[in-house]
C-alpha positions, 0 to 999 in steps of 0.5 A: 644952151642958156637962153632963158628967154626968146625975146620980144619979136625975135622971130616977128614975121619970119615967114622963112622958118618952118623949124626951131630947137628950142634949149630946155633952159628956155623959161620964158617966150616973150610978146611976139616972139613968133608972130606971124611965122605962119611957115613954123611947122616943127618945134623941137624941144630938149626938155619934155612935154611936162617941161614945155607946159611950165615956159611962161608964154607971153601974147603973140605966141601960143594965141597966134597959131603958129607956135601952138599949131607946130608940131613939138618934138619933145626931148629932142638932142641936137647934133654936135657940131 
């Protein structure tokens, strides 16, 4: 839950994920962080779509189709564990 930022590539072609929580303290998406995760269908967000609009979105991501195509659950609560 303090990941500010999801780093450049950190998901480059991981054509596996078809999911992803993303914590509300994430502000920032860097350059390529979901380039081609053409399998990236649902995006669940603990913060609300209000939120979402203020996360810095760095090329490679919104432009790339697979982030801005997912499906987004916004004010998600992820089970404990």
């Amino acid at each position: 839950s303090n990941v500010t930022d999801i780093g450049e590539g950190a998901f480059y072609r991981c054509t596996a994920r078809t999911s992803i929580a993303i914590p509300k303290s994430v502000i920032k998406m860097s350059m390529d962080a979901f380039y081609d995760c053409d399998s990236l269908a649902d995006v669940y967000y603990e913060g609300s779509e209000d939120d979402w609009a203020n996360i810095n979105v760095y090329s490679g991501n919104s432009n790339n189709k697979p982030l801005s195509r997912a499906t987004k659950h916004y004010n998600y609560t992820p089970k404990e564990q």
